[in-house]
C-alpha positions as CSV (number, residue, x, y, z in Angstrom):
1,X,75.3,109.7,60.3
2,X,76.7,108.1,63.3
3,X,78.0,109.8,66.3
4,X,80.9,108.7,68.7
5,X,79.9,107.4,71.7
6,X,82.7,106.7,74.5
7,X,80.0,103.7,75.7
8,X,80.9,102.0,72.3
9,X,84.8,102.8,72.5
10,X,87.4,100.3,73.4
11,X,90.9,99.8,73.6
12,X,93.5,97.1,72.6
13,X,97.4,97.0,74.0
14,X,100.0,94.8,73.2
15,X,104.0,94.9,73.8
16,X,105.9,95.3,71.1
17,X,109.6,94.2,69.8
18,X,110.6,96.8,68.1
19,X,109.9,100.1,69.6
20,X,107.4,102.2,67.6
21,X,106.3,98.6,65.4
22,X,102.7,97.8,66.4
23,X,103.1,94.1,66.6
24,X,101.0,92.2,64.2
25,X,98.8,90.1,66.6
26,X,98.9,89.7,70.5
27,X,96.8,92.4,71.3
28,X,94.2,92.4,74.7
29,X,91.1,94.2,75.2
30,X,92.0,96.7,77.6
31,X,88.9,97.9,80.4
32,X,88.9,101.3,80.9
33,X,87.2,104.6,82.3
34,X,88.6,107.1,80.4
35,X,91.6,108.3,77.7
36,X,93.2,111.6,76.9
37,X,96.0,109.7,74.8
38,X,96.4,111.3,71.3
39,X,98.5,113.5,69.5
40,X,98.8,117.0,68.2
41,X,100.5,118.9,66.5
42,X,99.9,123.0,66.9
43,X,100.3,126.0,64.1
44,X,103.0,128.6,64.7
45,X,102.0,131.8,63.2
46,X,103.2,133.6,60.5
47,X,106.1,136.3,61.7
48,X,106.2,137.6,58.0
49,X,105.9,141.6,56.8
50,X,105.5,143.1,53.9
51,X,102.0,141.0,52.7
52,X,99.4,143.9,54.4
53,X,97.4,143.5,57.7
54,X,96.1,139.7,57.3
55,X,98.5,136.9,58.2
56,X,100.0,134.0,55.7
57,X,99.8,130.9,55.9
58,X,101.1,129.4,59.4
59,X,103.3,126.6,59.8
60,X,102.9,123.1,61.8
61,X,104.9,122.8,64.9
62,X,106.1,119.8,66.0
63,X,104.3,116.7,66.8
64,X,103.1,115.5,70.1
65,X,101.5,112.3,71.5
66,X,101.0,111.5,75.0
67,X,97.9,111.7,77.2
68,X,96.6,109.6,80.2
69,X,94.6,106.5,80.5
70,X,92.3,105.7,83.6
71,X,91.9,102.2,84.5
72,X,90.2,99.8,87.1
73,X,92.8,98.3,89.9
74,X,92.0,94.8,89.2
75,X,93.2,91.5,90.2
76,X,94.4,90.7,85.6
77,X,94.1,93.8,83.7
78,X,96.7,96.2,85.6
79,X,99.4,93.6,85.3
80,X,100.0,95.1,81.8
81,X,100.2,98.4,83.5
82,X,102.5,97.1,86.4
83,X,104.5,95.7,83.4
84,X,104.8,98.6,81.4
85,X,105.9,100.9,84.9
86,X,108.3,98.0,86.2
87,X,109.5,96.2,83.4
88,X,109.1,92.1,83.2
89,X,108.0,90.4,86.3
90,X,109.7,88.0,88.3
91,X,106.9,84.9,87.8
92,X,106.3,81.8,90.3
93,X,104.5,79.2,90.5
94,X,103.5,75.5,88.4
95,X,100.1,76.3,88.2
96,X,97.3,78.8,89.6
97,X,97.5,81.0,91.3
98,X,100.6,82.6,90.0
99,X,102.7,85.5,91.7
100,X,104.1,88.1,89.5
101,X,106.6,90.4,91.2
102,X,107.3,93.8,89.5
103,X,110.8,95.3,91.0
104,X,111.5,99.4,90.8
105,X,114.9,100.7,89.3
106,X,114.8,98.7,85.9
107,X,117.3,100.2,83.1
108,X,114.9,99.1,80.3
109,X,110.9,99.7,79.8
110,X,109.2,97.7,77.6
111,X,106.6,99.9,74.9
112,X,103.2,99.3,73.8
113,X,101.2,100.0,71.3
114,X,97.7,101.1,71.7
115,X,94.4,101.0,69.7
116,X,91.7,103.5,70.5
117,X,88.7,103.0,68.5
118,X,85.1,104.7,67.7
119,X,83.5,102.6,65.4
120,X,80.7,104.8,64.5
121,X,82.9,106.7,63.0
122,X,84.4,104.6,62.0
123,X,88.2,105.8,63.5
124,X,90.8,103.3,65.4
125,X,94.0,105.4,66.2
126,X,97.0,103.4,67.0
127,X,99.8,105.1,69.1
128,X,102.9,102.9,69.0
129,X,106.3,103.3,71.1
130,X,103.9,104.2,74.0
131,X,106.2,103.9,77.3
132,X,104.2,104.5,80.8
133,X,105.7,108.0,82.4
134,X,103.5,107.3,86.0
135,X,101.5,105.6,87.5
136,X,98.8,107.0,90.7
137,X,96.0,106.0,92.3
138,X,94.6,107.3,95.7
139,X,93.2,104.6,98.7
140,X,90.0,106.0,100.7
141,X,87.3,104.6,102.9
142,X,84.8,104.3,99.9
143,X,83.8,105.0,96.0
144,X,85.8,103.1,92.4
145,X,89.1,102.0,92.8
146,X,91.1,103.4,89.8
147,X,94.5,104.2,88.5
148,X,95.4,106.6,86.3
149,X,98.9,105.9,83.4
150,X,100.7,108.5,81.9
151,X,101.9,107.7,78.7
152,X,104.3,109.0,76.1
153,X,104.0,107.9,72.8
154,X,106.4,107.9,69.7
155,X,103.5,108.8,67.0
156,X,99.6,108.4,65.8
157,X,98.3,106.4,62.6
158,X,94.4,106.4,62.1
159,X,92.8,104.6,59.5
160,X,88.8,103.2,59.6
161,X,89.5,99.6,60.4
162,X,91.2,97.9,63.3
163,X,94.9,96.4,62.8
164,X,94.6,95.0,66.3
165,X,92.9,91.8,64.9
166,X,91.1,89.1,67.0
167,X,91.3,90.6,70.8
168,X,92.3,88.1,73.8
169,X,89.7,88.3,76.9
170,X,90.3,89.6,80.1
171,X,88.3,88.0,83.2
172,X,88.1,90.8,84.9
173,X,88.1,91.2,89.1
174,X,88.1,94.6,90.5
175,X,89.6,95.3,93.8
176,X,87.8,97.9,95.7
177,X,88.4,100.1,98.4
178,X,87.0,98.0,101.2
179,X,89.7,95.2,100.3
180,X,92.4,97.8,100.9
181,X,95.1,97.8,104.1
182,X,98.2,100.0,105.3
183,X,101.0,98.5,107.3
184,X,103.7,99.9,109.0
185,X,106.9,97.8,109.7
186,X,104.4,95.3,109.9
187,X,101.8,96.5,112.0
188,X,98.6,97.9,111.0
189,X,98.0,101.8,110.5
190,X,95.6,102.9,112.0
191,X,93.7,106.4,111.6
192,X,94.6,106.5,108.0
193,X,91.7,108.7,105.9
194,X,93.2,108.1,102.9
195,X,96.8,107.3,100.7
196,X,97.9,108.7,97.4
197,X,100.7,106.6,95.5
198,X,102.6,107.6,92.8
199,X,105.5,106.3,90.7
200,X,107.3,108.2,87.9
201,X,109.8,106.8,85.8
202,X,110.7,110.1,84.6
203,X,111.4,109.9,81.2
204,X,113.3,111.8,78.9
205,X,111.9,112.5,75.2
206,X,114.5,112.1,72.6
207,X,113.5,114.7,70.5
208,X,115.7,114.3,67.5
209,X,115.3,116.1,64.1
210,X,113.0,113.6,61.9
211,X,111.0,114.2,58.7
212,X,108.0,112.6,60.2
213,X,108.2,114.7,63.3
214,X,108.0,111.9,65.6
215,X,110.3,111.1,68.8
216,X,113.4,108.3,68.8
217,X,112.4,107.4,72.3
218,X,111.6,108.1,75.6
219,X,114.2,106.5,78.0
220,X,113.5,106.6,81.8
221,X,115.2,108.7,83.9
222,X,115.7,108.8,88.0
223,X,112.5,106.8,89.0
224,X,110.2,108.3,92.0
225,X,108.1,107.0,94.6
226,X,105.9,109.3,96.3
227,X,102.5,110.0,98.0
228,X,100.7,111.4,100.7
229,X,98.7,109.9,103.7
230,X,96.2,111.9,105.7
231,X,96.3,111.1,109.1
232,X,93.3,111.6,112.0
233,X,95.9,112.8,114.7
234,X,95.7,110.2,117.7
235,X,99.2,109.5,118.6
236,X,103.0,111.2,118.0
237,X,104.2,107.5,116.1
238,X,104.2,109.0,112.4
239,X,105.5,112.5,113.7
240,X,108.9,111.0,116.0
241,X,109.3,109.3,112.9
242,X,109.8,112.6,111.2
243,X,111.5,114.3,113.3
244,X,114.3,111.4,114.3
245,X,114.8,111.1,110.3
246,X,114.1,107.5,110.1
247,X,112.7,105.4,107.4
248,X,110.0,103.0,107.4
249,X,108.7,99.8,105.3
250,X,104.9,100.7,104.3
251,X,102.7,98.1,102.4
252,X,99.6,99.0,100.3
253,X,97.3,96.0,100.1
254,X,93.9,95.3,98.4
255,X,92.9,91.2,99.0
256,X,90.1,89.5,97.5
257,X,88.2,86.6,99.0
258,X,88.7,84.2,96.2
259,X,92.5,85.1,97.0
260,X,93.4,87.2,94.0
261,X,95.8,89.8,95.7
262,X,97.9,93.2,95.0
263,X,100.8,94.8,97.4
264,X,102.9,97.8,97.0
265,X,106.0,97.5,99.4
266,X,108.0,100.5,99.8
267,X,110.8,99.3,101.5
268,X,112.3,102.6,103.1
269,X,109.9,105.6,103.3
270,X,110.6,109.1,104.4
271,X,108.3,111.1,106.2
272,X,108.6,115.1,106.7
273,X,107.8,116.9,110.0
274,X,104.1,118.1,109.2
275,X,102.6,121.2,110.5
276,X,100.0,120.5,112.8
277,X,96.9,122.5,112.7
278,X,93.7,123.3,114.4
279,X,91.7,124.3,112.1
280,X,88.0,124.5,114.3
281,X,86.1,121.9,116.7
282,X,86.0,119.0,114.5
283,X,88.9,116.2,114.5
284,X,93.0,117.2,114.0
285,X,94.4,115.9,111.0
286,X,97.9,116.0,109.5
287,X,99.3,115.1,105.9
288,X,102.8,113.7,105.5
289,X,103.9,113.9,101.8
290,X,106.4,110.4,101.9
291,X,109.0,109.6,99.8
292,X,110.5,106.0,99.2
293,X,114.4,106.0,98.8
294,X,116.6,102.6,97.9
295,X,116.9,100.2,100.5
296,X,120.3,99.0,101.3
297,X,118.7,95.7,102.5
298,X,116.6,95.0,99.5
299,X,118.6,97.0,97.0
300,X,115.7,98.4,95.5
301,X,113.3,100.8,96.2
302,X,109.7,99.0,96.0
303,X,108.3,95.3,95.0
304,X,104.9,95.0,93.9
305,X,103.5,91.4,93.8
306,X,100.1,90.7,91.9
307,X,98.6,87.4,92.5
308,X,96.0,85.8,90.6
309,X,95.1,82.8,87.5
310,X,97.1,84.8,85.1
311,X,100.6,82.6,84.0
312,X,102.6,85.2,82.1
313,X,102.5,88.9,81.2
């Protein structure tokens, strides 16, 4: 008898029309590390007396389906990603390379649906009216560049062969670590030891009363960009920022050499006053959790622009 092996697992996404419809065809073979995305549903126990000291039978609880994905920061791949946090990108361009630019404060996220599958098994699990929740990923001197989605999804079909069809390829080009840059109103930061980035779309589950147990949706709520940078204490820039109260336009950049690129702009970012500590003989370092707010000169919180051979998402 076969045994599942996650070196033989893959995964297949595609956008759908209809929320919670896995489309018929369209679907991409999706690289990635790992997946907690599934659903469960536990057993609420019996409250019944009068039947003696052993328990009846329980009953099922409601049903839930969410987990996360991890996936490579690449130069293709996490457009589908940036699309599914962002909404439809703004495209430009007559031919390669093409620049895709993903805007923050969108009213409507598009859903996917997603095919796990073990074919040892054999088991392919599709989870339709998936809708990305957030979206983090940390920036540091060395090691895999990866991202990791949060999803919530409407509901789980398995059967023992794939409905996902005939998979479209993916050339994939992973940025790394070493391609990655801060700025600062322009300027390079310097001292940075590393970034975390995170944006929630905050959704709300619409958790209305249904035979099959399954949610009517999950709209997005206020949307939130946060992180935290550490900092090797050399200068009192980051810190006067805090204490005047003053935002600041931060870019996150990874750059290839064949050109393919990605940048986060946060367009007005927050810093609070950080507690300074001296903590032995080695280096001083401080840690300023940021938040990004609406800019009144962009009208929008962030742009992300993703730049490579890819023509639509």
């Amino acid at each position: 008898m076969a045994r599942a092996q996650g070196a033989r697992a893959q995964m297949a996404l595609a956008f759908e029309t209809t929320y919670g419809t896995p489309p018929a065809s369209g679907f991409t073979r999706m690289p990635f590390a790992s997946a907690t995305l599934g659903a469960e549903q536990p057993l609420l126990n019996s409250e019944l007396l009068g039947y003696g000291r052993d328990p009846l039978v329980p009953i099922k609880d409601a049903l839930t389906a969410d987990g996360n994905v991890v996936v490579p920061i690449d130069a293709e791949a996490f457009g589908f990603w940036l699309k599914a946090a962002f909404g439809q990108p703004i495209t430009t361009g007559t031919a390669a390379p093409y620049s895709h630019e993903f805007r923050s404060g969108s009213y409507v996220l598009p859903s996917m649906s997603i095919e796990t599958g073990m074919p040892e098994v054999p088991r392919f699990a599709m989870y339709s009216g998936c809708v990305l929740d957030t979206l983090s990923w940390q920036m540091q001197r060395s090691g895999l560049l990866t991202a990791t989605a949060s999803l919530v999804a409407q509901g789980e079909a398995i059967a023992t062969t794939s409905a996902a069809g005939t998979l479209a390829e993916i050339d994939l080009q992973r940025f790394g670590h070493f391609n990655g840059a801060i700025t600062r109103n322009g300027q390079p930061l310097g001292n940075i030891v590393s970034a975390e980035i995170t944006y929630a779309n905050t959704l709300d589950r619409i958790e209305t009363i249904r035979s099959d147990g399954r949610i009517d949706g999950a709209d997005p709520g206020m949307a939130a960009l946060t992180g935290r940078i550490e900092v090797r204490f050399a200068d009192q820039l980051l810190v006067n920022q805090a204490i005047n109260g003053e935002p600041c336009e931060m870019t996150f950049a990874y750059t290839l050499p064949s050109g393919e690129s990605l940048t986060l702009v946060a367009h007005a970012v927050y810093l609070p006053r950080p507690r300074i500590e001296i903590s032995g003989p080695q280096g001083v370092q401080a840690s300023f959790d940021w938040q990004a707010a609406k800019d009144p000169g962009t009208g929008r919180m962030c742009t992300i622009t993703l730049v490579n051979e890819r023509e639509t998402y």
